[in-house]
Each structure stands twice: as C-alpha cells, then as structure tokens.
Short mmCIF file of the C-alpha atoms (twelve columns), coordinates in Angstrom:
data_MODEL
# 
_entry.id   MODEL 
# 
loop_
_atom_site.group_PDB 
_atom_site.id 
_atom_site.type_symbol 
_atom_site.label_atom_id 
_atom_site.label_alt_id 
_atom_site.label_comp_id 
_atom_site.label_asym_id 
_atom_site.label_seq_id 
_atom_site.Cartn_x 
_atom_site.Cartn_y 
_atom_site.Cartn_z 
_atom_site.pdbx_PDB_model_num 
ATOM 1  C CA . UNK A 1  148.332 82.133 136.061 1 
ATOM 2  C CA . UNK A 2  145.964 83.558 138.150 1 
ATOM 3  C CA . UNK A 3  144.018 85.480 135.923 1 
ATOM 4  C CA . UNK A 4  143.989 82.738 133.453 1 
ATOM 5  C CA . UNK A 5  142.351 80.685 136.057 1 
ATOM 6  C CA . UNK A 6  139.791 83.412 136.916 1 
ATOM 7  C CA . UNK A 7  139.122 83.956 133.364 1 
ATOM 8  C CA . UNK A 8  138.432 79.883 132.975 1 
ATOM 9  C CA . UNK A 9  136.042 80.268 135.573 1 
ATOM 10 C CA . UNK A 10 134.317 83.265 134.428 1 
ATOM 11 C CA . UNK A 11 133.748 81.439 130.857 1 
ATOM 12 C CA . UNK A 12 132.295 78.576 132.726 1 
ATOM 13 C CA . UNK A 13 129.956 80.321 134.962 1 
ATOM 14 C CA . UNK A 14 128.966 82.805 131.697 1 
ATOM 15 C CA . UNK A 15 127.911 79.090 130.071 1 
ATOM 16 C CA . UNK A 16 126.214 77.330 133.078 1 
ATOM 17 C CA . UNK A 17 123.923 80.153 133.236 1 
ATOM 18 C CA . UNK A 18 123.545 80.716 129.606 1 
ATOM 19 C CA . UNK A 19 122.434 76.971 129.270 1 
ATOM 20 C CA . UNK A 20 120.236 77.040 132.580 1 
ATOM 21 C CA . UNK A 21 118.075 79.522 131.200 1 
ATOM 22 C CA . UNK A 22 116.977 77.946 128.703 1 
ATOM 23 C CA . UNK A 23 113.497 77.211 128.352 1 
ATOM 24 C CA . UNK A 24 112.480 73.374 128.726 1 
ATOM 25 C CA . UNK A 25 109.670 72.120 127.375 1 
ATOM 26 C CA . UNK A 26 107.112 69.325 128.589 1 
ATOM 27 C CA . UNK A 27 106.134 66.444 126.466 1 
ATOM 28 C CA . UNK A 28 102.952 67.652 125.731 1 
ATOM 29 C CA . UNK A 29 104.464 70.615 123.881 1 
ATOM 30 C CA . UNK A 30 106.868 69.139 122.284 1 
ATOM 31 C CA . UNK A 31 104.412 66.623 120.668 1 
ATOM 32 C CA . UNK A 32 101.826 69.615 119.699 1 
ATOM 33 C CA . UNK A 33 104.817 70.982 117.947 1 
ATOM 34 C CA . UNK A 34 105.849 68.154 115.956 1 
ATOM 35 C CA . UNK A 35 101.838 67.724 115.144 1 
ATOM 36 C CA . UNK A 36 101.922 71.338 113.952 1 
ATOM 37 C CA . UNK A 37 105.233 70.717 111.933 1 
ATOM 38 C CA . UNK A 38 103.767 67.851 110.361 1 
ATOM 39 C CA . UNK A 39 100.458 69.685 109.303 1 
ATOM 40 C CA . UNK A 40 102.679 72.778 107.825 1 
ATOM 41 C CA . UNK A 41 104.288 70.190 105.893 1 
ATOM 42 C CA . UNK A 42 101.122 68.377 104.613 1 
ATOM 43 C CA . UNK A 43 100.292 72.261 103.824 1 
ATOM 44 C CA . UNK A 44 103.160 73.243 101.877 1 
ATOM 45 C CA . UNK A 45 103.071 69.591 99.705  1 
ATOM 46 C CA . UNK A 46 98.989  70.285 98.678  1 
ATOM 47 C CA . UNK A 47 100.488 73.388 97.721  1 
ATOM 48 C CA . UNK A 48 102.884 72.224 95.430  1 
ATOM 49 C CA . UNK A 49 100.696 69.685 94.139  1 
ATOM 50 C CA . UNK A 50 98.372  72.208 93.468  1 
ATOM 51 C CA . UNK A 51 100.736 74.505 91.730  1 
ATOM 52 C CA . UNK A 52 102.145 71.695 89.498  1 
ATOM 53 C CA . UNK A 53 98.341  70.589 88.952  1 
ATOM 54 C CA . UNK A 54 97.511  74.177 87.643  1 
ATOM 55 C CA . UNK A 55 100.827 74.204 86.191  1 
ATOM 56 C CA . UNK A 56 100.030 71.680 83.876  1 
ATOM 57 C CA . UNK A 57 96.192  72.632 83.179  1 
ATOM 58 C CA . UNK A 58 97.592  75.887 81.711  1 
ATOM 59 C CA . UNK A 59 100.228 74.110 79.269  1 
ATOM 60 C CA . UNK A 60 97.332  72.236 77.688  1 
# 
C-alpha cells in the first residue's frame, strides 16, 4: 500500500513539473504566429495555383 501511494505521488509530481515547464506564450506571439501561419498558407495555395496554371499551359 505504501509504495503504491508513493508511486501515485511520484507520477503526479513527475506531471506537475512536466506541465509547469512549459513555455507560455503572450498574446502578441501567439497572434504573430497565426499571421505567419496564415501567410505560409496564402504561400503554399499561389503555389499550387501556379503549378496547376503551368500545368495546364504545357497540355496545350
């Protein structure tokens, strides 16, 4: 029983300080991120456009 309840509280402590550590970002990064997922996004469609675009130049 007792080390059950010693193990319990090891796996606790081992996942209060796991999560504590993580890094926390402010607002202000969180929204430059999203900006900066949205504009690799807008990236990657022009690409495909341009791909499909080319795509169908060559088949003509």
């Amino acid at each position: 029983m007792r080390k059950s309840l010693f193990m319990f509280l090891f796996c606790l402590m081992t996942i209060g300080i796991a999560l504590s550590c993580r890094e926390e970002k402010s607002t202000g990064e969180k929204i430059e991120e999203g900006v900066e997922d949205i504009g690799d996004g807008i990236e990657d469609g022009a690409e495909e456009v341009e791909d499909a675009v080319e795509d169908v130049a060559d088949d003509h």
